[in-house]
C-alpha positions as CSV (number, residue, x, y, z in Angstrom):
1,X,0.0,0.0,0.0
2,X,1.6,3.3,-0.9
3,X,-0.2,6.3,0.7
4,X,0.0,10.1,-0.5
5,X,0.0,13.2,2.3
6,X,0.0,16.6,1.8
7,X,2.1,17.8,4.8
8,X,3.7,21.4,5.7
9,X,7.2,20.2,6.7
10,X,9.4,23.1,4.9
11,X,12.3,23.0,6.4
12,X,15.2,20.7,7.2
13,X,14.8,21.3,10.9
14,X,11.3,20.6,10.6
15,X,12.1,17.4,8.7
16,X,14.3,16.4,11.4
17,X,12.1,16.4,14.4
18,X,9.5,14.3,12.4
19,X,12.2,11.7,10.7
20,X,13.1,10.0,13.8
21,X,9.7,9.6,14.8
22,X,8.4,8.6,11.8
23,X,11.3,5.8,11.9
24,X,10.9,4.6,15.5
25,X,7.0,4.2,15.4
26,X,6.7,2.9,12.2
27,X,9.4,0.5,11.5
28,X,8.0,-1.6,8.3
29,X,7.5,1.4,6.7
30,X,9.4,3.3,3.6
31,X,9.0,6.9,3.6
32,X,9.9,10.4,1.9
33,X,9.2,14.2,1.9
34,X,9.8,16.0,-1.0
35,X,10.7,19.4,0.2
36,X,10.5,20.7,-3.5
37,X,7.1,19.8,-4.5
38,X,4.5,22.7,-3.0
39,X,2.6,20.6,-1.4
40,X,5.1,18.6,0.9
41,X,4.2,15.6,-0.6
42,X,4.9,12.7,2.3
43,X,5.2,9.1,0.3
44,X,4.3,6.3,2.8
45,X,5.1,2.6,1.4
46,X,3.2,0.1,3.7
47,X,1.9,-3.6,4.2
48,X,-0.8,-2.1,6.2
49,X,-2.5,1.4,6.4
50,X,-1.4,3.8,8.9
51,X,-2.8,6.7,7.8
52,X,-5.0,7.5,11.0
53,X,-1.4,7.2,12.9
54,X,1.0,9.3,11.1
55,X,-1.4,12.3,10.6
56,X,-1.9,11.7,14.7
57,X,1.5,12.1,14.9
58,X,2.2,15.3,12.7
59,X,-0.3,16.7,14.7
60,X,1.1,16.0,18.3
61,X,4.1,18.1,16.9
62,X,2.2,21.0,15.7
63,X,3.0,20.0,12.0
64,X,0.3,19.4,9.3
65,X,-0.8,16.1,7.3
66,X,-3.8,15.6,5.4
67,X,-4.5,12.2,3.0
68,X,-4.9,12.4,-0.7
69,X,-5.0,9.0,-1.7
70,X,-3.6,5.5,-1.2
71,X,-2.6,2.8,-3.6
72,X,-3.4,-0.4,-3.0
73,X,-0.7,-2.8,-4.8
74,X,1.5,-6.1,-4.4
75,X,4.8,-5.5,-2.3
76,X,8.0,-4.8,-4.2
């Protein structure tokens, strides 16, 4: 399952508070931020769906993440 997140992680800083956590919570997971795109697109590759968690988690830390779509497909 790959989910899409809009997110407003700008900075590197920013980036840096939420990495580790994203990395000791979710430790199946493959993830990325790309800073460049406007919309601070998070890229979540998954077995299972953890949406509901991770935009908990952005918001515990003041930062913003908000679902646009998941992808339902076979592992690589």
């Amino acid at each position: 399952m790959i989910a899409v997140f809009k997110t407003n992680v700008s900075t590197d800083s920013e980036l840096n508070v939420i990495s580790p956590l994203l990395n000791s919570r979710f430790k199946e997971i493959k993830w990325n931020i790309d800073l460049w795109d406007s919309d601070k697109i998070l890229r979540v590759d998954s077995p299972r769906d953890w949406t509901k968690e991770i935009t908990e988690l952005f918001n515990s830390i003041g930062l913003r993440c908000i679902n646009l779509e998941i992808f339902h497909s076979a592992p690589f």
